[in-house]
N, C-alpha and C positions, 0 to 999 in steps of 0.2 A: 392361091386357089381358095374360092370357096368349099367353105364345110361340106355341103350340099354336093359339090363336083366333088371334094376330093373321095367320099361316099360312095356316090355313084360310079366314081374311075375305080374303088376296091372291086364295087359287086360284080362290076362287065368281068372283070380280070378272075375273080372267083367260079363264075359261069362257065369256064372251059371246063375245069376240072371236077362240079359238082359232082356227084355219082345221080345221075339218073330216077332212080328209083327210090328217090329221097324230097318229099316235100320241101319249099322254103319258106312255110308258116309252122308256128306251135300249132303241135295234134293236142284239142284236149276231147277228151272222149264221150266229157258230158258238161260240154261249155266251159266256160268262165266263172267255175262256183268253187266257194272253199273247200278245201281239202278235205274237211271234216264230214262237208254231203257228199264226198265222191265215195268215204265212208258209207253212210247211210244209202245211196243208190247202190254200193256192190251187195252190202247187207240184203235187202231188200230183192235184187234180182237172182244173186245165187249164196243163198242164208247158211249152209252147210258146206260150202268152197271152206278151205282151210286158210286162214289169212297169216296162220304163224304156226310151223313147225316147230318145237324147244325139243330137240332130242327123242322128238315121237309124241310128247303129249301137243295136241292139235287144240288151235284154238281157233272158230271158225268166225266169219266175219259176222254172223249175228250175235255172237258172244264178244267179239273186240265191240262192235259197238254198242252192244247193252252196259259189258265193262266198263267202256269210256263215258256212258251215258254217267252210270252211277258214280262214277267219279266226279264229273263235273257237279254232281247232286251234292257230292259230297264235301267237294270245296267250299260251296253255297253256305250248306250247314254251319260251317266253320266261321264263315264270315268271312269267305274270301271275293273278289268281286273281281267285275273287267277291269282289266290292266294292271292288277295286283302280281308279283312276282311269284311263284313258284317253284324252286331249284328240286332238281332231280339227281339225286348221290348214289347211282347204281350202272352196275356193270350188264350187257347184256340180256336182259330176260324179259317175257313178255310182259310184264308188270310196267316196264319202263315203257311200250308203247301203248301201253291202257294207258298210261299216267300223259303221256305227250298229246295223245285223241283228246281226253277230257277235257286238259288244259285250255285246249284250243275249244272247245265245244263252249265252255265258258269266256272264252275270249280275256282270259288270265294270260302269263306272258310265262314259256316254257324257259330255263334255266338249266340247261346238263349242266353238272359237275363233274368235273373229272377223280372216278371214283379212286383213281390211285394218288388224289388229292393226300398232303400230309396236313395238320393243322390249320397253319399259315395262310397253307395258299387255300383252304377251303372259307375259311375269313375274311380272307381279302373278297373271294368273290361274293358271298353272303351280301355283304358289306357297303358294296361295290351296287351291287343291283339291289338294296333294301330289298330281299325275300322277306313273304311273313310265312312261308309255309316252307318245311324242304320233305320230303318223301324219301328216304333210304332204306338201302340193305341192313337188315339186321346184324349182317357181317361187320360194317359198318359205321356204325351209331357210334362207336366210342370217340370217335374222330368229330362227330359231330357236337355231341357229349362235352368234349373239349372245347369248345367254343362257343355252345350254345347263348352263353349269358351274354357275350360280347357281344350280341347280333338281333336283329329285328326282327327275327323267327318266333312266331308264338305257336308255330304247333310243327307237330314232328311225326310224323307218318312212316311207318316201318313195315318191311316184307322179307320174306327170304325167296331166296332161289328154287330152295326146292319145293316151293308151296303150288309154280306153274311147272313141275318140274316132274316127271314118270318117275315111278319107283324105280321103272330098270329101264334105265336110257335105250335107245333104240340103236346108238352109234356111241362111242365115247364120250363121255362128259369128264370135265374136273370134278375131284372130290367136292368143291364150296357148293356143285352145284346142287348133291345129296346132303349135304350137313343138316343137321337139325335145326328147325327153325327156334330162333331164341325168344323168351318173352322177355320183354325188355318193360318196366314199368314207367308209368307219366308217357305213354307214347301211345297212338295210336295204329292198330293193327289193319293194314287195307285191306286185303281180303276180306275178311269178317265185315267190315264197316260197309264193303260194298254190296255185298249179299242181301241186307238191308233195305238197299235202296230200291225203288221197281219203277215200271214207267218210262216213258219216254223223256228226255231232261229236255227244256225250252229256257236256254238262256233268258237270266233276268233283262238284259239289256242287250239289245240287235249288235250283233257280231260281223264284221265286215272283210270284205278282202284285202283292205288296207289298215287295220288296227294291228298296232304291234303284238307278234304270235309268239317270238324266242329272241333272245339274248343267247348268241352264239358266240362266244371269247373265242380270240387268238390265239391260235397255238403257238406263236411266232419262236423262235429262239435267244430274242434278247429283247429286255423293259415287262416291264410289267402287263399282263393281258387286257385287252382293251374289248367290250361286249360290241356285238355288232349286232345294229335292232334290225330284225327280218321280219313280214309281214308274212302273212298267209298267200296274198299275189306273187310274191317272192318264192315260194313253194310248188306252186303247182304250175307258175310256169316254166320253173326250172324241170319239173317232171315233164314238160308239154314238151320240150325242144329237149331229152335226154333218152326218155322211155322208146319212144319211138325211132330214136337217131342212135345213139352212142350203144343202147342197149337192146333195143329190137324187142322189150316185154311185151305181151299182150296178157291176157286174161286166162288163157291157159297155159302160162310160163309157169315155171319152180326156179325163186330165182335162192341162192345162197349167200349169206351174210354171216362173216364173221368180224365186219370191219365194226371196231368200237363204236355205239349208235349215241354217246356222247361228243363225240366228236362230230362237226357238221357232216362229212362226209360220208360217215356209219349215218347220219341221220339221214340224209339225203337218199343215198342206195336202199338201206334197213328199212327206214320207220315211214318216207313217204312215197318213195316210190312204186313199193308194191303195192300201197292200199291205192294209187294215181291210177294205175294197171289194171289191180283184180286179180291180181296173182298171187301165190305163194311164199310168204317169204320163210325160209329155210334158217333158222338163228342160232349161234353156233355163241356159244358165252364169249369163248376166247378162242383165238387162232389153234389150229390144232391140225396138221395133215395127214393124218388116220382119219379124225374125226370127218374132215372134209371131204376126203377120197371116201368115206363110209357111206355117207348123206347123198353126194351125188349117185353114188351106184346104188341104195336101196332106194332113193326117193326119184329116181332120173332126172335128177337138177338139169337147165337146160341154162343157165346163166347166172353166172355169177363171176366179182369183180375179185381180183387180188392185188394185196400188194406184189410188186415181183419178187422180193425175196419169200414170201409163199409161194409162188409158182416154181422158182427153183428147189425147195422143199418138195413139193410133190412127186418132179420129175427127176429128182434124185434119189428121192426116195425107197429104200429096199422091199419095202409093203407094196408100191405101186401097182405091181404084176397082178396084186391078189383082187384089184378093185378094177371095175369097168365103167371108164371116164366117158365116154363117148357120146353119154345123153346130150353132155353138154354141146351147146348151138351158138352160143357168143361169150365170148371173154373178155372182160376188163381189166388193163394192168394199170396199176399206180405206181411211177419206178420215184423213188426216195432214197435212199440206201444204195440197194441194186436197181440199176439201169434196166428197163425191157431191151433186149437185141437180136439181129435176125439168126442165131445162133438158139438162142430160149425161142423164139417163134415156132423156130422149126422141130425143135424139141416138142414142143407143147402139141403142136398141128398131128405128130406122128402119136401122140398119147391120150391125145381129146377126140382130133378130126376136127378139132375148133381154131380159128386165128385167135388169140391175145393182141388187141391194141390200149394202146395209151386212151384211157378214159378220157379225160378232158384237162385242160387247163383253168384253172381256177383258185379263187380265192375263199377266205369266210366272209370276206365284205361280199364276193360276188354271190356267195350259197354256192361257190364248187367247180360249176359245169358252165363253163364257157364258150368251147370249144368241141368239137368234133372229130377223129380221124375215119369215122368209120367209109371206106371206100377209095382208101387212098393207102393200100396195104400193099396192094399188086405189086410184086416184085420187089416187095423190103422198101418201099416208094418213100416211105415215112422216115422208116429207122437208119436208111443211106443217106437222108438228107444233112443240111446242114445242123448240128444241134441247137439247142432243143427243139425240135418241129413237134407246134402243138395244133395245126391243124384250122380249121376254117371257123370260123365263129358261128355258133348256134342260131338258126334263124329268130330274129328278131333283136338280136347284143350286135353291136356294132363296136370296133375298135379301130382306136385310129395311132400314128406313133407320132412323136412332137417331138419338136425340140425341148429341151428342158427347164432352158432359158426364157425362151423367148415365143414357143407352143406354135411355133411355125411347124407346120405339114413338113413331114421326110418322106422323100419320093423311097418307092419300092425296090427294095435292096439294100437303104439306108437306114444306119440303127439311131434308134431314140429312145423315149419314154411308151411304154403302153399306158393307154386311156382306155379307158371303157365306157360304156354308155348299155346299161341294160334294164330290163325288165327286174329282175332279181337283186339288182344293185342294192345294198344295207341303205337304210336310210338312215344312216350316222351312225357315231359309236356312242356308245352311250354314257351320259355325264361328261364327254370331251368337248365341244364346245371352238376349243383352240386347234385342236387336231382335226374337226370335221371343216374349219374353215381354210384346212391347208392342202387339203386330198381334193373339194369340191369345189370344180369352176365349171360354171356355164352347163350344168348337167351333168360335167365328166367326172368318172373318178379318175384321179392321176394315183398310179398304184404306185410310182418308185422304181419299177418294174423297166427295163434294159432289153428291146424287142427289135426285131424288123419283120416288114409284109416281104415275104419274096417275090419274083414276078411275076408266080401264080397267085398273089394277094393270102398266101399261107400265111398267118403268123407261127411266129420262131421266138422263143423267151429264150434272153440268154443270161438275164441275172438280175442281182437286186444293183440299185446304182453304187450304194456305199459299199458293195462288195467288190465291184470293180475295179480293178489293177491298173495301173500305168508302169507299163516294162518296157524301159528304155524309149516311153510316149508311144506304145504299142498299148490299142485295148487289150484286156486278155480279162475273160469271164470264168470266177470259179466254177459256175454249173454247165458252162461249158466243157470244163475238163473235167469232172464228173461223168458228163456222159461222154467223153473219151475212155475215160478211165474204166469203165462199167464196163466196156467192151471186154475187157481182159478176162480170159479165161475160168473162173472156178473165184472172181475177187467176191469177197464177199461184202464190200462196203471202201467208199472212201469219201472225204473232204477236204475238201479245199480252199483256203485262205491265204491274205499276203505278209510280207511283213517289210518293213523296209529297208532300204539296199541302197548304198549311199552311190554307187557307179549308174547301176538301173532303176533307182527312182523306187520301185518297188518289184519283190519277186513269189512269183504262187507259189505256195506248199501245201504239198498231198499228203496228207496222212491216211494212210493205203491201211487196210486189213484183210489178208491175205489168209489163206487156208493155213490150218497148222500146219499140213506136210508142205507147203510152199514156203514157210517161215524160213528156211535154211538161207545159209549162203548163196547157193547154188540158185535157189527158188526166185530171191531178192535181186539178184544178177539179170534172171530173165526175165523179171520182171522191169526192172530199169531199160536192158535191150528195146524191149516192147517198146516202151514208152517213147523212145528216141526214134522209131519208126513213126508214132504215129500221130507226132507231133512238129508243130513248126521250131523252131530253133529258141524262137523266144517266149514261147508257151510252155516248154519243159518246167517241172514245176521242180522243188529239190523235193525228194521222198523220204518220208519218215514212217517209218513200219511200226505200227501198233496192233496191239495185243484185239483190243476190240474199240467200237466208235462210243463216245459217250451221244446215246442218243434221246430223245423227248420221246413219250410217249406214243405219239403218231406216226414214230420210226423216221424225224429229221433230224440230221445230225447239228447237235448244239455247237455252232461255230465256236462260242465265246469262252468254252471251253479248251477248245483246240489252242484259242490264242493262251490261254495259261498256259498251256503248253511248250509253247514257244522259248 
């Protein structure tokens, strides 16, 4: 079959089931312009709209973009120019999306750091992307401090927390978030620096919608992190095919964010998607479910995304009663750990009045949001299917599933490779060279990635290739049985990996983490029962009960760990 046919034989097949009342172009709301003027148009049309709540001190879109302005002003100064690196070493706080705006306003190239970086890894990335500038937390610096000589950074830019930060939080804050701001000598203080500056910033050099915007590393679980160059088109059409589909924002949302905005997909939801919108964004430093049950009922949040194991949080929660959830109008779950299931749906539906679906399927090569479930919930539609259902492809990303070998089309119901083909797609990793010429053929990305279209043209992720099992010449997919495993009752996390087994070739092992009171004998017993119920014969995995998962910072659990395990 041709490309072209095999294409058009997904979309006929996907047209039974769209939902209706769902466009199949990207919504953009003020054309095809950088993310940075869709800035400046909200500024401009409503200047006193709040573009970022931090605990109660507001900061409105004429002030994120004067902020951002002076930033970019400020870069200039320094002698920083287009396509010059940037890295950003902060946690949460509106500092860090003044710093993301400017960046891009000068068409320099955004760098998160992951601020719970130790030394090593904050070097390696320095390093890795030749930054000459980094901006952190005052908290911070000594970590940077540590490394700084080894590294290509000539200026060091410094903030605290509590500088955008209410003397008396309006909902719960951590203490870092009041600490006293340090003066730190040989560095420069942003705030002050940007007070400074006035005027409207006019990049030296025209800024485009395809000049590299950020270096987004991997957060993968094994090898060293790889940056993946994202553009500005990259950006705002993933808001084009997400805002209006996955998440329903318009301009008068309040949407909530406590997901790390270092992380692509804290950056995605947090830093661009509201300013895409016009709406609200709610910024929570770190996960906190007081905090968040606080924010939604004094501020009547109306959306916002969780990981599942925060939506189990909430809704077990013994505070619950005292907060009134119900603003909220659409929910996002990200299940990693804990599984979304029509058990937490129903939970959450009787405590919101809102559905939680599966945000999207995605990558950092893809920027995230590839996929869609929203309208395909009716009756648990999603979460009874086969796993993992990740839902219809975003208008405008097309996926196709191949052989692996040989990149021959697999007809619908057949498992293969995912390939993608999108608007947002990285356009390589950066300094790999070797590695970009092995993922790109012919436009595609080949992600590695272990999928099938169902015969509603649904894609289903059911694993990476190299994690893939052969039991007794049976596939059998670790993230497969993760979301079996999820199902179970009160579990609070598990993984899954093989090892091998000289009768069956190879065999899954779960390593299960279980509630304390369920840790018993008794608890272990019914838990194993479970398992034998609801599994096939050669998919039972051997279980091994631990204390808790050794997990990455974005809440996946580190396989290569488990295998020391072993």
């Amino acid at each position: 079959m041709e490309e072209r046919d095999y294409l058009a034989m997904v979309s006929s097949v996907q047209d039974r089931l769209w939902p209706a009342e769902l466009p199949r172009v990207p919504q953009y709301p003020f054309g095809e312009i950088l993310l940075t003027d869709h800035l400046r148009r909200w500024a401009e049309i409503q200047p006193e709209k709040a573009a970022i709540n931090f605990y109660g001190a507001v900061t409105t879109y004429r002030e994120l973009d004067r902020l951002s302005d002076a930033f970019a002003a400020l870069l200039v100064g320094l002698g920083i120019g287009k396509g010059d690196r940037v890295a950003v070493f902060m946690s949460n706080c509106p500092q860090f999306i003044v710093a993301f705006y400017g960046i891009l306003k000068l068409g320099a190239v955004h760098v998160p750091c992951n601020p719970m970086f130790k030394a090593p890894e904050l070097l390696y990335e320095l390093n890795d992307t030749g930054a000459t500038a980094i901006l952190c937390l005052d908290q911070l610096h000594d970590t940077v401090a540590e490394v700084l000589d080894r590294t290509s950074v000539r200026h060091v830019l410094v903030t605290s927390l509590s500088e955008m930060a209410p003397a008396t939080p309006a909902f719960p804050a951590p203490a870092t978030v009041l600490a006293p701001r340090r003066e730190i000598a040989g560095t420069i203080d942003m705030l002050p620096a940007l007070a400074a500056a006035s005027g409207p910033f006019v990049p030296p050099a025209p800024v485009s919608l395809d000049d590299v915007a950020a270096l987004n590393y991997t957060g993968g679980t094994t090898g060293m992190p790889k940056g993946c160059i994202h553009t500005q088109r990259d950006m705002v059409y993933t808001a084009a095919t997400t805002v209006s589909f996955s998440l329903g924002t318009t301009k008068d949302s309040t949407y909530l964010c406590y997901l790390p905005v270092f992380w692509v997909a804290g950056e995605v939801f947090g830093v661009i998607f509201p300013v895409f919108a016009g709406c609200t964004c709610v910024l929570l430093n770190r996960w906190d479910p007081v905090a968040s049950m606080a924010a939604i009922d004094r501020l009547k949040v109306t959306h916002a995304s969780f990981l599942v194991d925060g939506a189990v949080d909430i809704v077990d929660h013994p505070e619950r009663p005292n907060y009134d959830l119900t603003s909220l109008e659409r929910t996002g779950g990200i299940s990693f750990v804990k599984k979304l299931n029509p058990d937490l749906r129903r939970r959450w539906r009787e405590v919101t009045g809102s559905t939680i679906r599966e945000v999207a399927w995605g990558m950092t090569e893809t920027h995230t949001c590839d996929t869609m479930n929203y309208g395909l919930d009716r009756d648990d539609f999603d979460l009874n299917s086969q796993p993992v259902f990740v839902g219809f492809p975003v208008p405008g990303t097309d996926f196709k599933i191949c052989d692996f070998e040989t990149g021959a089309f697999k007809a619908l119901g057949e498992e293969g490779e995912i390939c993608i083909r999108s608007p947002s797609l990285f356009k390589g990793y950066w300094n790999r060279p070797d590695a970009n010429a092995e993922v790109f053929r012919n436009g595609w990305f080949h992600t590695g990635d272990i999928g099938v279209y169902d015969t509603d043209g649904i894609l289903h992720f059911l694993g990476r290739r190299k994690e893939m099992l052969k039991v007794n010449g049976m596939s059998v997919f670790p993230g497969e049985l993760e979301a079996i495993l999820g199902q179970y009752p009160g579990l609070l996390g598990s993984g899954v990996i093989g090892r091998p087994d000289e009768a069956k070739g190879e065999v899954p092992v779960a390593f299960v983490w279980l509630p304390e009171e369920q840790r018993n004998a008794a608890g272990q017993d019914a838990f194993r029962q479970w398992c034998g119920r609801m599994m096939s014969s050669y998919k039972q995995p051997e279980i091994r009960f631990v204390d808790v998962l050794p997990m990455t910072e974005t809440g996946k659990v580190k396989k290569e760990q488990l295998r020391a395990l072993l």
